[in-house]
Structure formats: C-alpha cells, structure tokens
C-alpha positions as CSV (number, residue, x, y, z in Angstrom):
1,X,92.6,172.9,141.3
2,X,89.7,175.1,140.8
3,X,86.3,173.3,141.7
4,X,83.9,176.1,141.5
5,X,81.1,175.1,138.7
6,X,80.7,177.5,135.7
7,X,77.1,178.4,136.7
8,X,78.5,179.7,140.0
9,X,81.7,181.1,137.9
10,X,80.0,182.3,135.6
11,X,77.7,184.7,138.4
12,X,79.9,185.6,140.6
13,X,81.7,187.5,137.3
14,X,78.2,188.7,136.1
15,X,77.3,190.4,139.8
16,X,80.8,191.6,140.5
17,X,81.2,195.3,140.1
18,X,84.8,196.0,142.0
19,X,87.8,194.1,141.7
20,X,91.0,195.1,143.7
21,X,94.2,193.8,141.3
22,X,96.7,192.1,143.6
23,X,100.3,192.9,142.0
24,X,99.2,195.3,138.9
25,X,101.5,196.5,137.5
26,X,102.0,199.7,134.9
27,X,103.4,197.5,132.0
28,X,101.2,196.9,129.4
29,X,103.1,194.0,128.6
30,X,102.5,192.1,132.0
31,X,99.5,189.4,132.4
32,X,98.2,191.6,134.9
33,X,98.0,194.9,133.1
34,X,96.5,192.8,130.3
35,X,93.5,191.0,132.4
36,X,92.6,194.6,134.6
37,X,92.8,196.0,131.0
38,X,90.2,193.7,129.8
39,X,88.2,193.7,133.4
40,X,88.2,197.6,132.3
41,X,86.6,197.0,129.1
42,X,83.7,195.2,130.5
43,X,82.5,197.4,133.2
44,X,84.3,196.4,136.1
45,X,86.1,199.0,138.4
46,X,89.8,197.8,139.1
47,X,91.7,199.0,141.8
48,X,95.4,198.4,141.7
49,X,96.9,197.1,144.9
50,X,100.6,197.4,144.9
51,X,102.5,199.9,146.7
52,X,105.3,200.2,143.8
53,X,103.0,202.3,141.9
54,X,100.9,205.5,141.7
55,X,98.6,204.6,139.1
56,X,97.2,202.2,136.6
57,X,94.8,202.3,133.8
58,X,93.6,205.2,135.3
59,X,93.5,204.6,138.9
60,X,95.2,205.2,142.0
61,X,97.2,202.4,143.4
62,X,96.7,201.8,146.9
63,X,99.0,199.9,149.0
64,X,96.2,196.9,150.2
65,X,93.4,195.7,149.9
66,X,91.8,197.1,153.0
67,X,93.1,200.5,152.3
68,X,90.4,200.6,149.4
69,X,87.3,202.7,150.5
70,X,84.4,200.4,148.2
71,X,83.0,197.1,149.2
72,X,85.1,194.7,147.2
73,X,83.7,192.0,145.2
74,X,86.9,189.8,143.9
75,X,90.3,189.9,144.9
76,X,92.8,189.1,141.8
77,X,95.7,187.8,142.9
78,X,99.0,188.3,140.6
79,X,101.6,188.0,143.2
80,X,104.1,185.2,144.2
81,X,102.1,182.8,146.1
82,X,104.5,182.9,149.0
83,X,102.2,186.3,149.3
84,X,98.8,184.9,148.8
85,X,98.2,184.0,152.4
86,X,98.7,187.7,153.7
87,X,96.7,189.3,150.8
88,X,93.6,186.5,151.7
89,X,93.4,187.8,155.1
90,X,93.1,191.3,153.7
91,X,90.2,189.8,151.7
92,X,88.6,188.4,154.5
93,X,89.2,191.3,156.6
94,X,87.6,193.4,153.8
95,X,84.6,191.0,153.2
96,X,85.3,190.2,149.8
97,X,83.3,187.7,148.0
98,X,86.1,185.6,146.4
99,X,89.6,185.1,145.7
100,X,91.3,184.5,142.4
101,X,94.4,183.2,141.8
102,X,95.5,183.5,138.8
103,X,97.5,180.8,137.0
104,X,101.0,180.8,138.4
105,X,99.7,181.9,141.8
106,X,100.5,178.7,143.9
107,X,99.2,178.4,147.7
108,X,97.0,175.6,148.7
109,X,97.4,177.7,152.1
110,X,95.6,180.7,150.9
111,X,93.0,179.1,149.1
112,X,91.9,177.0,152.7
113,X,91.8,179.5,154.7
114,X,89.3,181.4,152.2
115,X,87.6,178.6,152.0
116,X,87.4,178.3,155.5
117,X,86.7,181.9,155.6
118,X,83.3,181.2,153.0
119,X,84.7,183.1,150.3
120,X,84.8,181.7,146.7
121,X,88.3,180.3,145.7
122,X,89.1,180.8,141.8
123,X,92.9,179.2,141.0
124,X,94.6,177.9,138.2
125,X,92.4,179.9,135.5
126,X,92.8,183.1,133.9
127,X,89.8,185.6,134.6
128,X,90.1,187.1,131.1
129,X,89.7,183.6,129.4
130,X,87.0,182.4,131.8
131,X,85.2,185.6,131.4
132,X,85.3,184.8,127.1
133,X,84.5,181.5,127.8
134,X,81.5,182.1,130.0
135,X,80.0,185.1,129.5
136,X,81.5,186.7,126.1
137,X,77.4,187.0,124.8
138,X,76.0,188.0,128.1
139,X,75.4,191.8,128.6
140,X,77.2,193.2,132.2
C-alpha cells in the first residue's frame, strides 16, 4: 500500500505539468481514458504510451515512455502489473518524478525498485479521486 502523505500527494499533483499514460487506451469507456480525460481537464499534458494506438484525447501515442521528447513529471501506470517493472525503468531512465499505479496495477517489484531509484511510488489509489479529494478547491 500507498504510504506517501497527502501533503506530499497533494504537491507532487499541484507541480506536475506532464504525465505520460501507461496503457491509454481510445475507449472512452476504459478507467484510463476516463482519468487522462479528467488529467486533461485540469491542465495537465497527457501523453499516451501504448504502441496499439495513434492517438488519444488529442495526442499522439508514442510507443514508451522514453520515446516522449518533454521532461516527464508522473508516470500513470494502467497496464497489467506483470508490465510495471519494464515501464519503471523507462521512468527512471527518463527521470520522472514518480510512479503511479493505479488500482489494479499489482507489483511490489516495480514499486522497490522506484523507490530505490528515489522516485515517488503512488499505488492502490485512483489519481482522479485523489486529485478530488486533495485538491478539488485548489487552482493548478
């Protein structure tokens, strides 16, 4: 489980500007169409990493996290955790600030070695509802 304190939860989403979407998908059904939409509507720039697809929500997919040009700030993850280990070295590779795995994303794996790496290691919540939770009446 999770054991990142709101306060530091709670900044790392206000001073996060790019997230790269692990397993987005273009089904606006999906959690992770849902959550990237929502990411959207709060300023964030999402960048969908999943080699299935051309495009999301209005943005080129790219097929990994390294292959995105920006500095990234959070990596979602929406895969099967089986995945998460690969797609954390990507994140360390790329120097990004923190990991998320959202609920469903299983890998005590990935989450020590980005722990071991330093970055921040977000599992077992749901971006989207921390992000109401935390910082619904705070401007981005």
């Amino acid at each position: 489980m999770s054991t990142i304190s709101n306060q530091t939860l709670a900044d790392l989403m206000a001073n996060a500007r790019l997230i790269a979407s692990v397993g987005l998908v273009d089904d606006p059904d999906r959690p992770s169409y849902q959550v990237a939409m929502y990411q959207q509507s709060q300023g964030y720039q999402v960048i969908p990493v999943n080699p299935n697809v051309d495009s999301v929500l209005g943005h080129k997919a790219v097929r990994t996290v390294q292959d995105i040009p920006e500095p990234v700030d959070i990596v979602n993850i929406f895969t099967h955790g089986d995945q998460a280990p690969a797609i954390v070295d990507d994140a360390i590779a790329k120097g990004a600030k923190a990991v998320w795995l959202q609920p469903g994303v299983e890998s005590p794996k990935a989450e020590a070695k980005a722990r071991q790496a330093g970055l921040q290691v977000i599992s077992h919540r749901c971006f989207k509802s921390e992000h109401q939770r935390l910082l619904s009446h705070r401007p981005m």
